[in-house]
Chimera marker file (.cmm) of the C-alpha trace (Angstrom):
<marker_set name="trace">
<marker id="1" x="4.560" y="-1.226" z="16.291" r="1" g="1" b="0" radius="0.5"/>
<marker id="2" x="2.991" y="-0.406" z="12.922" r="1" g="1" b="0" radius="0.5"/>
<marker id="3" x="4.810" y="1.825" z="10.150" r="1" g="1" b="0" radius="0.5"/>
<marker id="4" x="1.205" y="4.797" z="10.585" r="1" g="1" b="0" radius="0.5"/>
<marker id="5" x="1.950" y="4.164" z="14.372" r="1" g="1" b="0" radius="0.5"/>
<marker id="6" x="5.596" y="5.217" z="13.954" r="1" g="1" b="0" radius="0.5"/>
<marker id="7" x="5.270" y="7.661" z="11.859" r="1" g="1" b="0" radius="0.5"/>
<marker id="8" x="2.674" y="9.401" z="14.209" r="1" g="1" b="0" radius="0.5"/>
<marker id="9" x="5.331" y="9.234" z="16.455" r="1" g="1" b="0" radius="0.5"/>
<marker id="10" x="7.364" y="11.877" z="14.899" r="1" g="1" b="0" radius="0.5"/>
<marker id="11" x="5.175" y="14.002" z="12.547" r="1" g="1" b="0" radius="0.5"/>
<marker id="12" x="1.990" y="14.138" z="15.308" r="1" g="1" b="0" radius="0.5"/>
<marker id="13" x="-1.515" y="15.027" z="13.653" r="1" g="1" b="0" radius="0.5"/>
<marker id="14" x="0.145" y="16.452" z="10.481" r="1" g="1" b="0" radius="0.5"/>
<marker id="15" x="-1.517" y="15.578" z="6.991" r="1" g="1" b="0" radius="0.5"/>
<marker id="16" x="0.392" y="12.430" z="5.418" r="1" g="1" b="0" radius="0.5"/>
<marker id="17" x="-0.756" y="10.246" z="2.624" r="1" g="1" b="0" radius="0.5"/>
<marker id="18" x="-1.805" y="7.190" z="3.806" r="1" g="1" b="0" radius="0.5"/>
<marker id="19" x="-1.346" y="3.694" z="0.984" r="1" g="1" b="0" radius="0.5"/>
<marker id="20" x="-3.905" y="1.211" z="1.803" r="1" g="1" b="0" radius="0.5"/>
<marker id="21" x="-5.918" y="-1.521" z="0.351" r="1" g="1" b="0" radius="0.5"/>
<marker id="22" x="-9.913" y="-2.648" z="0.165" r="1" g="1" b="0" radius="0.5"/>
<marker id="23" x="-11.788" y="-5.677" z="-0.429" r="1" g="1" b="0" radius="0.5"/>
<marker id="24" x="-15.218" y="-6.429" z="-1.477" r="1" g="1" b="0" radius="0.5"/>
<marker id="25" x="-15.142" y="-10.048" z="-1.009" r="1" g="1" b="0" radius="0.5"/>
<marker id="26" x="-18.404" y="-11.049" z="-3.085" r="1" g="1" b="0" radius="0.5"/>
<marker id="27" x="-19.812" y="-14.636" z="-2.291" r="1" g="1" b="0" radius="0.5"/>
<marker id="28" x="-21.610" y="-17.439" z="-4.342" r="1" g="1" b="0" radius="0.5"/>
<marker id="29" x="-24.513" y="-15.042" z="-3.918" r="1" g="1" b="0" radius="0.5"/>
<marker id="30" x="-23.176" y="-11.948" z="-5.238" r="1" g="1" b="0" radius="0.5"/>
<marker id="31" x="-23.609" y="-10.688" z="-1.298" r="1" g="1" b="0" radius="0.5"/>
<marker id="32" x="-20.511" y="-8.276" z="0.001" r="1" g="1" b="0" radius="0.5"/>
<marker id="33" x="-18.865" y="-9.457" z="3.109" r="1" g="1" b="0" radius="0.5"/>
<marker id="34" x="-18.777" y="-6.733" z="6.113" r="1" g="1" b="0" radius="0.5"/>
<marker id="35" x="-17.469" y="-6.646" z="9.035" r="1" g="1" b="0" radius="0.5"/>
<marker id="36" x="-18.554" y="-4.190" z="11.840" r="1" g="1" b="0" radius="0.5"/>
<marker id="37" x="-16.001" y="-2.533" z="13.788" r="1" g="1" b="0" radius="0.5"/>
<marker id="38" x="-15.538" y="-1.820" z="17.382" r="1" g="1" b="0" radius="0.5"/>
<marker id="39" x="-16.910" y="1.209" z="16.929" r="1" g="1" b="0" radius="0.5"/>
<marker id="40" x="-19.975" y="-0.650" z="15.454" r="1" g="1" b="0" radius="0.5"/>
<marker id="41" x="-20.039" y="0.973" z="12.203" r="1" g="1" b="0" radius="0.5"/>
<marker id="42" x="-19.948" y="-1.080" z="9.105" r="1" g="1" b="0" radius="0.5"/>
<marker id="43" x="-16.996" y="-1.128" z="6.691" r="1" g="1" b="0" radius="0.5"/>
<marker id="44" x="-15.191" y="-3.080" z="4.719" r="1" g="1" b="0" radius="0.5"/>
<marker id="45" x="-12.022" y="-5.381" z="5.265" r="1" g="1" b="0" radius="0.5"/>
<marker id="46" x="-8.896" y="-3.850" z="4.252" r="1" g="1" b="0" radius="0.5"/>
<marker id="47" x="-6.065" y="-1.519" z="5.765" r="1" g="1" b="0" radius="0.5"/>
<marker id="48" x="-2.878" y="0.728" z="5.039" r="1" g="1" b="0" radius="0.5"/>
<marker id="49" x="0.103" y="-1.016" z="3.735" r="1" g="1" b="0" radius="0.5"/>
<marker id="50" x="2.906" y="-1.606" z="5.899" r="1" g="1" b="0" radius="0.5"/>
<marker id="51" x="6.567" y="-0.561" z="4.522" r="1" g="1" b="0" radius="0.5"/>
<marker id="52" x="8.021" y="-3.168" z="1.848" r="1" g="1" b="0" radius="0.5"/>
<marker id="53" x="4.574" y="-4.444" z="1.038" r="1" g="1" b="0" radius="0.5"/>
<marker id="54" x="2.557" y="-3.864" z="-2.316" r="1" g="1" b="0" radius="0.5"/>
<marker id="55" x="-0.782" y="-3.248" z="-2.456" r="1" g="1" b="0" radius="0.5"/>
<marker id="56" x="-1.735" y="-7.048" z="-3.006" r="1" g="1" b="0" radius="0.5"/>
<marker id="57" x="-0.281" y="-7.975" z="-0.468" r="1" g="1" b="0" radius="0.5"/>
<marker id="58" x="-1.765" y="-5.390" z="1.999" r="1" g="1" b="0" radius="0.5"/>
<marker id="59" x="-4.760" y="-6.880" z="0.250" r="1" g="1" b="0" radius="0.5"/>
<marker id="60" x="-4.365" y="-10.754" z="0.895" r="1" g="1" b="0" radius="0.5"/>
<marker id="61" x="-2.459" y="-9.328" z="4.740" r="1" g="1" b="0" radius="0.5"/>
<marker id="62" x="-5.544" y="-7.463" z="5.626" r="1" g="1" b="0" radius="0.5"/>
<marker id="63" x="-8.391" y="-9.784" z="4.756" r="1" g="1" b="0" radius="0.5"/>
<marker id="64" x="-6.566" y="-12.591" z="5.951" r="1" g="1" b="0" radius="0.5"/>
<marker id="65" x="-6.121" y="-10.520" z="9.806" r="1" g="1" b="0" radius="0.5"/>
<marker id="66" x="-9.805" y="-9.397" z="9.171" r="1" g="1" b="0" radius="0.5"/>
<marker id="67" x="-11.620" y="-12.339" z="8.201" r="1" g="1" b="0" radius="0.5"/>
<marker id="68" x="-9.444" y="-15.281" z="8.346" r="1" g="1" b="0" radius="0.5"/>
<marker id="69" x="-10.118" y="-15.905" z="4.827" r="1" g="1" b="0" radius="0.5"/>
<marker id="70" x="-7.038" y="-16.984" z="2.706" r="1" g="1" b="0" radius="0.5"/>
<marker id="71" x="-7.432" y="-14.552" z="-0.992" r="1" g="1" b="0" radius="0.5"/>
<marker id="72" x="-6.838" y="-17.007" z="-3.903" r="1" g="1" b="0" radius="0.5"/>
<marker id="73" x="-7.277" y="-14.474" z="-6.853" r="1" g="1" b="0" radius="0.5"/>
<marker id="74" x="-8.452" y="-10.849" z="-6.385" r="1" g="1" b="0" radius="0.5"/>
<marker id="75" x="-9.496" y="-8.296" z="-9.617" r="1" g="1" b="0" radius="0.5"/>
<marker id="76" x="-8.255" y="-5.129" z="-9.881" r="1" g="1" b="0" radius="0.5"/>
<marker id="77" x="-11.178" y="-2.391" z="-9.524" r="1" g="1" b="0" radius="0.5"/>
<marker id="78" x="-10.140" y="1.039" z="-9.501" r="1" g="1" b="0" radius="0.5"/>
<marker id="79" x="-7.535" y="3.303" z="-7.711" r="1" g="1" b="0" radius="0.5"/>
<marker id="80" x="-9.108" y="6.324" z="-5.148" r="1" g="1" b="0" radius="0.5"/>
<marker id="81" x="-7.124" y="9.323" z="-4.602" r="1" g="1" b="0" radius="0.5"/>
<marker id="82" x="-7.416" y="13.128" z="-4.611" r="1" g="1" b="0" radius="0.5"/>
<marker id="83" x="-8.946" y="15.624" z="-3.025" r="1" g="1" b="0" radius="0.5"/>
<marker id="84" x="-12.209" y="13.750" z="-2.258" r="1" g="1" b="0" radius="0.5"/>
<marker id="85" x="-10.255" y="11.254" z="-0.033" r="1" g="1" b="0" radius="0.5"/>
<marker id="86" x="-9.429" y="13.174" z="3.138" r="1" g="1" b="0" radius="0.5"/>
<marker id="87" x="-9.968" y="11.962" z="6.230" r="1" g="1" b="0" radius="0.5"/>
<marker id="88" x="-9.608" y="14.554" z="9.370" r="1" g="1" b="0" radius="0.5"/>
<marker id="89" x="-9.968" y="11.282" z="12.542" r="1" g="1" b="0" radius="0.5"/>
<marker id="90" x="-11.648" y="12.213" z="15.681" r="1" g="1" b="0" radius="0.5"/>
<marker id="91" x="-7.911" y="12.484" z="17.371" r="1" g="1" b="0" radius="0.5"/>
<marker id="92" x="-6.999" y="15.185" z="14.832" r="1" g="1" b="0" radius="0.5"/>
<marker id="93" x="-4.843" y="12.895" z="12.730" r="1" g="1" b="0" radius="0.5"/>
<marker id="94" x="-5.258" y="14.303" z="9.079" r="1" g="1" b="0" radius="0.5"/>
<marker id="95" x="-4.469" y="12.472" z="5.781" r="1" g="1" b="0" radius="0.5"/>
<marker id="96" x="-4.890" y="11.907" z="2.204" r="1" g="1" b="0" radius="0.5"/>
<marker id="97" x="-5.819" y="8.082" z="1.314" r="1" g="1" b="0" radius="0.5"/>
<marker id="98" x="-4.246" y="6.820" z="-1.855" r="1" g="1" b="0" radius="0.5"/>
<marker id="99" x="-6.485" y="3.361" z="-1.841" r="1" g="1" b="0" radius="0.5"/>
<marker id="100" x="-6.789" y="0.260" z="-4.327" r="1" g="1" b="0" radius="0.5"/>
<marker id="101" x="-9.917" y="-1.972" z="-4.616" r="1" g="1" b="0" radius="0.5"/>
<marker id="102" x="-10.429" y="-5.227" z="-4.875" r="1" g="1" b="0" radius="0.5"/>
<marker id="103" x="-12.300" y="-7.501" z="-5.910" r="1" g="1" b="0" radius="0.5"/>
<marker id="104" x="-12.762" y="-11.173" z="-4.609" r="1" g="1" b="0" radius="0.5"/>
<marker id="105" x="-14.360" y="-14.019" z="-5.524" r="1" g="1" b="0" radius="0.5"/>
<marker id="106" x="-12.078" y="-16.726" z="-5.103" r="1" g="1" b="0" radius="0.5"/>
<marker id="107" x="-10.928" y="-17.175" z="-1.509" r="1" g="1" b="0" radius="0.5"/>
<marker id="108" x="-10.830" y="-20.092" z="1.450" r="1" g="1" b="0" radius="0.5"/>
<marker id="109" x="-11.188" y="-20.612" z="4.992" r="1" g="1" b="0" radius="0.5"/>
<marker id="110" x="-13.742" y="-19.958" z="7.641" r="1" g="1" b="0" radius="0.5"/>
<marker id="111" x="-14.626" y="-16.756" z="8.881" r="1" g="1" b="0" radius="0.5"/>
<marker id="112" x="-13.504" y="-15.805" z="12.040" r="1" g="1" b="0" radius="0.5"/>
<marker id="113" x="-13.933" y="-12.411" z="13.520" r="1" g="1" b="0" radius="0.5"/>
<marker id="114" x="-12.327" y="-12.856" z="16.388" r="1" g="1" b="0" radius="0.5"/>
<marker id="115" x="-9.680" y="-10.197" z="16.590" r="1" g="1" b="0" radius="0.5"/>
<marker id="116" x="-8.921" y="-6.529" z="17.725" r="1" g="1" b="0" radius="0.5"/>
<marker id="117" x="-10.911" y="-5.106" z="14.250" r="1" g="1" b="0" radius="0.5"/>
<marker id="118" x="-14.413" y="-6.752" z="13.803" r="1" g="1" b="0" radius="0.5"/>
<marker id="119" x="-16.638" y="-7.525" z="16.240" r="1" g="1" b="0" radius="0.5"/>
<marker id="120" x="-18.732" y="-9.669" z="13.465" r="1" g="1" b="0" radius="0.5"/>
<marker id="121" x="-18.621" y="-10.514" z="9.777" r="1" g="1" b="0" radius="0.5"/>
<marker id="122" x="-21.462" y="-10.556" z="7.543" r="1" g="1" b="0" radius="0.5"/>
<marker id="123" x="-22.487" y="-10.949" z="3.643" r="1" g="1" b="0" radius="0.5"/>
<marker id="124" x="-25.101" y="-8.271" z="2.781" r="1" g="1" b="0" radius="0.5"/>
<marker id="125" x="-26.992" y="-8.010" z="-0.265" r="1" g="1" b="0" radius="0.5"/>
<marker id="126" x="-25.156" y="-4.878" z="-2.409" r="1" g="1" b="0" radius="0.5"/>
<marker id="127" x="-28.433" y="-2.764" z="-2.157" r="1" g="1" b="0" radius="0.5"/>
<marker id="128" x="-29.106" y="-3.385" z="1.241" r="1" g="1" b="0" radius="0.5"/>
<marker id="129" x="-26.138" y="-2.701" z="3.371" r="1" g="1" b="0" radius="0.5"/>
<marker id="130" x="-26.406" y="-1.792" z="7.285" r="1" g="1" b="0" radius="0.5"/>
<marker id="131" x="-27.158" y="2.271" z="7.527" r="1" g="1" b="0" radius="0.5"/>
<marker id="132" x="-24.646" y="2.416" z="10.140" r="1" g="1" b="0" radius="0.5"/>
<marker id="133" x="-21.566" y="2.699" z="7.777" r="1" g="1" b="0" radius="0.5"/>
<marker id="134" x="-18.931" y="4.917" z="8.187" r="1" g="1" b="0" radius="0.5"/>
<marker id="135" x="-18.674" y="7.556" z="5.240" r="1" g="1" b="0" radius="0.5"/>
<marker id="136" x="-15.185" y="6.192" z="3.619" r="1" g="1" b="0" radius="0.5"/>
<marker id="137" x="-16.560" y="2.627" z="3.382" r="1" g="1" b="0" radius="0.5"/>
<marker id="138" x="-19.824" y="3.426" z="2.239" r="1" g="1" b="0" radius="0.5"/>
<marker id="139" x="-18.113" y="5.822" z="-0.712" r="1" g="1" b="0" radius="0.5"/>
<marker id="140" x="-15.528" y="2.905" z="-1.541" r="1" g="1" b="0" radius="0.5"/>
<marker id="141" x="-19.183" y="0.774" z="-1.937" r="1" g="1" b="0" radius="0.5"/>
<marker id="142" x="-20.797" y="2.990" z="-4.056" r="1" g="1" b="0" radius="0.5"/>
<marker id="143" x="-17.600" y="3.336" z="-6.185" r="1" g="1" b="0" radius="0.5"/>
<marker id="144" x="-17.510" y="-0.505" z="-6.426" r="1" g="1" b="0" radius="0.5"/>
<marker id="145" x="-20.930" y="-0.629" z="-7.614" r="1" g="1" b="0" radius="0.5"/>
<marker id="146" x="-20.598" y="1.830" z="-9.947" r="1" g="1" b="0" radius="0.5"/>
<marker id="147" x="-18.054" y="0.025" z="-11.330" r="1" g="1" b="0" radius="0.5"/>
<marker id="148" x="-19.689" y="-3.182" z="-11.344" r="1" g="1" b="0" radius="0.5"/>
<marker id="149" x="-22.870" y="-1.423" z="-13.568" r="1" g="1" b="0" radius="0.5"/>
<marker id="150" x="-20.135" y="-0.461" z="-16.164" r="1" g="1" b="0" radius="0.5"/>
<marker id="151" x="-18.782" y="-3.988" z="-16.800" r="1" g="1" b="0" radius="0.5"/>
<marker id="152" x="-21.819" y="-5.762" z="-16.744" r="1" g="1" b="0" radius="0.5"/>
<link id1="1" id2="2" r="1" g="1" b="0" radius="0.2"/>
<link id1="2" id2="3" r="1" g="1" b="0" radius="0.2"/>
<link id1="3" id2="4" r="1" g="1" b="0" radius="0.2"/>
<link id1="4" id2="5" r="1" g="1" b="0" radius="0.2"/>
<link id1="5" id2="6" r="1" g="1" b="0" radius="0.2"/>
<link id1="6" id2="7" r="1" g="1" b="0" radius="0.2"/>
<link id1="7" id2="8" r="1" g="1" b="0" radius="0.2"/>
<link id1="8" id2="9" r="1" g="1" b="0" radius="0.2"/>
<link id1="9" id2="10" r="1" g="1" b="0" radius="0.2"/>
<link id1="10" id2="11" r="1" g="1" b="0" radius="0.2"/>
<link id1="11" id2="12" r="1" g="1" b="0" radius="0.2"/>
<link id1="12" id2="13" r="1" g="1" b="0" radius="0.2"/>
<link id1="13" id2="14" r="1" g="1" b="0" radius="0.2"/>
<link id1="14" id2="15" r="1" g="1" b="0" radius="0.2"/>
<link id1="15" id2="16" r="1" g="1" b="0" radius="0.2"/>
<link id1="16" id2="17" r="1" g="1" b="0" radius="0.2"/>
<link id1="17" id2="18" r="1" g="1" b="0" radius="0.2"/>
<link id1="18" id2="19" r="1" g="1" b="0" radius="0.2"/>
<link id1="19" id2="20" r="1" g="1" b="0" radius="0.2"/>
<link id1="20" id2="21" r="1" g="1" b="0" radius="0.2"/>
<link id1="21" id2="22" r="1" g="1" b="0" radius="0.2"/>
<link id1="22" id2="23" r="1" g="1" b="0" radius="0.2"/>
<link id1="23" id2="24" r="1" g="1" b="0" radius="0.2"/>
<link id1="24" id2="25" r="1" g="1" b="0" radius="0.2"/>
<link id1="25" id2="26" r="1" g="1" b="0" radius="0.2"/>
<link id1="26" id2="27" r="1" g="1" b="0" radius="0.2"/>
<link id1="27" id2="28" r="1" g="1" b="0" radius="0.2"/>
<link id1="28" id2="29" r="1" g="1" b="0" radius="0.2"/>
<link id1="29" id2="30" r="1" g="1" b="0" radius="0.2"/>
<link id1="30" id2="31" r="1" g="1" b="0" radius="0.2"/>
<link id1="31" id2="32" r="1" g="1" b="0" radius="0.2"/>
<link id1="32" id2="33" r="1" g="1" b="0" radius="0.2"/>
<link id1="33" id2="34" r="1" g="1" b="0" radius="0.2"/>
<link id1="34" id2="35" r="1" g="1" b="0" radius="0.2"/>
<link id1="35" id2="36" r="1" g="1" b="0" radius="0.2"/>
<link id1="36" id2="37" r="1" g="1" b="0" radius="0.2"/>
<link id1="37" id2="38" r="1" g="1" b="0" radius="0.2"/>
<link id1="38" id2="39" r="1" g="1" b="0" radius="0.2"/>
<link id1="39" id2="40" r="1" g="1" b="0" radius="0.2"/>
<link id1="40" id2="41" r="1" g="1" b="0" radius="0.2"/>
<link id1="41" id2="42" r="1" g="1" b="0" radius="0.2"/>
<link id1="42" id2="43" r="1" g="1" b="0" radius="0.2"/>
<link id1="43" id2="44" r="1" g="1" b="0" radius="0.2"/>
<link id1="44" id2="45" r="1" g="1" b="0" radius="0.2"/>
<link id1="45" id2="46" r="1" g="1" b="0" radius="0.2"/>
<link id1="46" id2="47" r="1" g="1" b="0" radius="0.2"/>
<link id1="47" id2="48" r="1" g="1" b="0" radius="0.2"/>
<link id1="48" id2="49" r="1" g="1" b="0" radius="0.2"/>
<link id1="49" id2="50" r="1" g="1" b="0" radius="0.2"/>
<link id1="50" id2="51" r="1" g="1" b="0" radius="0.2"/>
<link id1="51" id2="52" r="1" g="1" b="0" radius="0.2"/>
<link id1="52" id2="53" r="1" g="1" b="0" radius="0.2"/>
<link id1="53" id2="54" r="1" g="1" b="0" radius="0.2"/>
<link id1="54" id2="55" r="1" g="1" b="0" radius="0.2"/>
<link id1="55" id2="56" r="1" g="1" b="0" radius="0.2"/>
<link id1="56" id2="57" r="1" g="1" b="0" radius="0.2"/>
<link id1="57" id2="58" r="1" g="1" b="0" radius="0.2"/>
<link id1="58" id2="59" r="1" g="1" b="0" radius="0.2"/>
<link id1="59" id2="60" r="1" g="1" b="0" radius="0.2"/>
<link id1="60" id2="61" r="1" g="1" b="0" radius="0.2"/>
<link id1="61" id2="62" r="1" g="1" b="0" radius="0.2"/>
<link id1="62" id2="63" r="1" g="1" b="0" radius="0.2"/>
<link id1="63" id2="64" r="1" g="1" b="0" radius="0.2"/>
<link id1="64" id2="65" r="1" g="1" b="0" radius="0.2"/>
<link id1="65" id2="66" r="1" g="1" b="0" radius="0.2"/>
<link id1="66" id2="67" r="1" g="1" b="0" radius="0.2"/>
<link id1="67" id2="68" r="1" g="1" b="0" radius="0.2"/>
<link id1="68" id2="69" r="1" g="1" b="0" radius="0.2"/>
<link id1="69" id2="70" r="1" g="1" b="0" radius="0.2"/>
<link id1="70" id2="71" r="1" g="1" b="0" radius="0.2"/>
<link id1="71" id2="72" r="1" g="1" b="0" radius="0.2"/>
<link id1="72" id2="73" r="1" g="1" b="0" radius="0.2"/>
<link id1="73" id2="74" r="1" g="1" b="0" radius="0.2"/>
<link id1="74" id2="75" r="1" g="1" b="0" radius="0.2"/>
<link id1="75" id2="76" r="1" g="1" b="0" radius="0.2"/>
<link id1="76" id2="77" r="1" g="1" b="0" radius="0.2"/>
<link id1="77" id2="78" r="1" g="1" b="0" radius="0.2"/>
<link id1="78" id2="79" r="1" g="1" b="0" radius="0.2"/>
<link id1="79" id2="80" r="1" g="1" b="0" radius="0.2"/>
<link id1="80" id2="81" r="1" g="1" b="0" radius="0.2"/>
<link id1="81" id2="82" r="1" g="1" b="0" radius="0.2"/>
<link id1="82" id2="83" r="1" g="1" b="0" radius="0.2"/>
<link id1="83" id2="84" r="1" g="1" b="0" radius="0.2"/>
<link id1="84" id2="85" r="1" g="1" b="0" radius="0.2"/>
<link id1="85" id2="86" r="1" g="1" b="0" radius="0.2"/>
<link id1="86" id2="87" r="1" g="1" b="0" radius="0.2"/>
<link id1="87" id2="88" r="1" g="1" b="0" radius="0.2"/>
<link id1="88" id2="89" r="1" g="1" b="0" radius="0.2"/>
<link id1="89" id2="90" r="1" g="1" b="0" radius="0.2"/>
<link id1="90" id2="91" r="1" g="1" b="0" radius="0.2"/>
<link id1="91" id2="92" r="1" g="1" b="0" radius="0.2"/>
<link id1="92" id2="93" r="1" g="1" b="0" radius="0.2"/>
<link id1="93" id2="94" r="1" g="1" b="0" radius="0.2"/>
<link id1="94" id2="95" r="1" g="1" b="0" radius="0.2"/>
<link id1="95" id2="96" r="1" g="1" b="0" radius="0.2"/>
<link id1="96" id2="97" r="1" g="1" b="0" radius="0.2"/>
<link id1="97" id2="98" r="1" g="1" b="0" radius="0.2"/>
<link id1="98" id2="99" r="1" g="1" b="0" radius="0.2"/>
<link id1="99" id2="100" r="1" g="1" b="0" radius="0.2"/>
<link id1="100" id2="101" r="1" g="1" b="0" radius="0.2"/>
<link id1="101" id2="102" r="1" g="1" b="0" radius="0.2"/>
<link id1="102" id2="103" r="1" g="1" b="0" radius="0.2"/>
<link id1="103" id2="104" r="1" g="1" b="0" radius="0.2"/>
<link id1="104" id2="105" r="1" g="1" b="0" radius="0.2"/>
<link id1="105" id2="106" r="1" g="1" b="0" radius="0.2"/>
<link id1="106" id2="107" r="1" g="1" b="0" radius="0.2"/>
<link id1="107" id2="108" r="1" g="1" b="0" radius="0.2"/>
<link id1="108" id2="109" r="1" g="1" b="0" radius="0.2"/>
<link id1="109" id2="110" r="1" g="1" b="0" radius="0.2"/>
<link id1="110" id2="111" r="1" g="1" b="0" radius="0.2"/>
<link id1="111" id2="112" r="1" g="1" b="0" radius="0.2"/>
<link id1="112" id2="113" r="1" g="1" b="0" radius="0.2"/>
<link id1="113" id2="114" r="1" g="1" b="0" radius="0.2"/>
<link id1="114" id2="115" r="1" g="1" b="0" radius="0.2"/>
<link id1="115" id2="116" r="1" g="1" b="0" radius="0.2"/>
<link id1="116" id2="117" r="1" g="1" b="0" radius="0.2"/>
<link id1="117" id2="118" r="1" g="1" b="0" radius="0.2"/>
<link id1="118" id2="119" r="1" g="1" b="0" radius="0.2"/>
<link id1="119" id2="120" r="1" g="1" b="0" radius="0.2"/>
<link id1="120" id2="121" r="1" g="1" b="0" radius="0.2"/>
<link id1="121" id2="122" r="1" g="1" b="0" radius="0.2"/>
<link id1="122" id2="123" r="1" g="1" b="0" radius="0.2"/>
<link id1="123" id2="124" r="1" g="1" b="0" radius="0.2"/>
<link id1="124" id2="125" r="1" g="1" b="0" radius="0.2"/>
<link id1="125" id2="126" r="1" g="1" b="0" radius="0.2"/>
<link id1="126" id2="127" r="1" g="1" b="0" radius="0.2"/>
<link id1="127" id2="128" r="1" g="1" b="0" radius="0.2"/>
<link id1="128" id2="129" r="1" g="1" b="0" radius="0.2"/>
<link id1="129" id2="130" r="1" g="1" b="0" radius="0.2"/>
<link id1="130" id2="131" r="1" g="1" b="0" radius="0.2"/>
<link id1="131" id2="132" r="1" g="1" b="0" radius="0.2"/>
<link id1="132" id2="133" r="1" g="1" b="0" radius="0.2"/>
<link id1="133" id2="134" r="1" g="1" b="0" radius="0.2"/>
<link id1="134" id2="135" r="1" g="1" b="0" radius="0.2"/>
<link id1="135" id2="136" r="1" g="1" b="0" radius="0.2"/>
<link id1="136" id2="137" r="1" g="1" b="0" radius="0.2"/>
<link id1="137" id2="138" r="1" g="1" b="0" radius="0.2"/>
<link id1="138" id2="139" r="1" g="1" b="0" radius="0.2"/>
<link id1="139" id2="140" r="1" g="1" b="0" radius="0.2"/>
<link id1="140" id2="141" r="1" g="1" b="0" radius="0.2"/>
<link id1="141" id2="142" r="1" g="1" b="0" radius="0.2"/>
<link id1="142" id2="143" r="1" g="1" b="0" radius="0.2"/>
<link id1="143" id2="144" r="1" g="1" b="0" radius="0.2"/>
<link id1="144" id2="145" r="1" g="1" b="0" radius="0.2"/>
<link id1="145" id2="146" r="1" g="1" b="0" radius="0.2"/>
<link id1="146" id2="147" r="1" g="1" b="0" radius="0.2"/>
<link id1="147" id2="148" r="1" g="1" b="0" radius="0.2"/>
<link id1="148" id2="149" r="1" g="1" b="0" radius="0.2"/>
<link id1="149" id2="150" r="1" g="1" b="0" radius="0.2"/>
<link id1="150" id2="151" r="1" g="1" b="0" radius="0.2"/>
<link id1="151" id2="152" r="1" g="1" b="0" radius="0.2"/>
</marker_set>
């Protein structure tokens, strides 16, 4: 059982803040990798950290349970928190996300999204993502290319 999954246990739908890590895995083409969730929205791979880990290695744990793909160097991008990152879940689970992006460019493996989280993976051309993404992902995105604008 997972550390959110405890917790839920014993604090029920109160509001917690939630640590947690995102990738925008970028290939040769510049396209963003996707992966579309059982609920067949669009997001992004990445997850909350687990206790004892840091937020690269929630990084390189999540796309690696994701994707498959093994993360062999990852940039920094920005830090979300605040106000503007709570999330009220359909179960009435409430919390504040504190979450790092990531960018990466440098990875290896096959992808392989066979597991409980994506039901496919997919690179997408930055401007033309699926519509069908869920809010969080989709404001992590525009973040991202916001932030990709200012550096280049």
């Amino acid at each position: 059982m997972d550390y959110v999954t405890q917790l839920r246990e014993k604090v029920g739908h109160d509001v917690l803040i939630l640590n947690g890590s995102v990738a925008f895995v970028l290939n040769e083409e510049n396209e963003v990798l996707l992966q579309q969730r059982p609920d067949e929205t669009w997001g992004l791979p990445g997850g909350l950290m687990e206790l004892g880990e840091s937020f690269e290695e929630t990084l390189i744990r999540e796309v690696k349970e994701e994707t498959n793909l093994i993360v062999k160097a990852y940039d920094f991008v920005d830090i979300l928190s605040g106000k503007a990152f709570f999330v009220r879940l359909d179960n009435g689970d409430e919390y504040y996300s504190v979450t790092a992006l990531y960018k990466i460019t440098e990875f290896e493996g096959e992808l392989n999204s066979h597991s409980d989280e994506s039901l496919t993976l997919q690179y997408f051309p930055l401007n033309q993502v699926p519509e069908k993404m869920n809010v969080r992902w989709r404001q992590f995105l525009n973040i991202f290319i916001e932030n990709s604008l200012k550096t280049n």
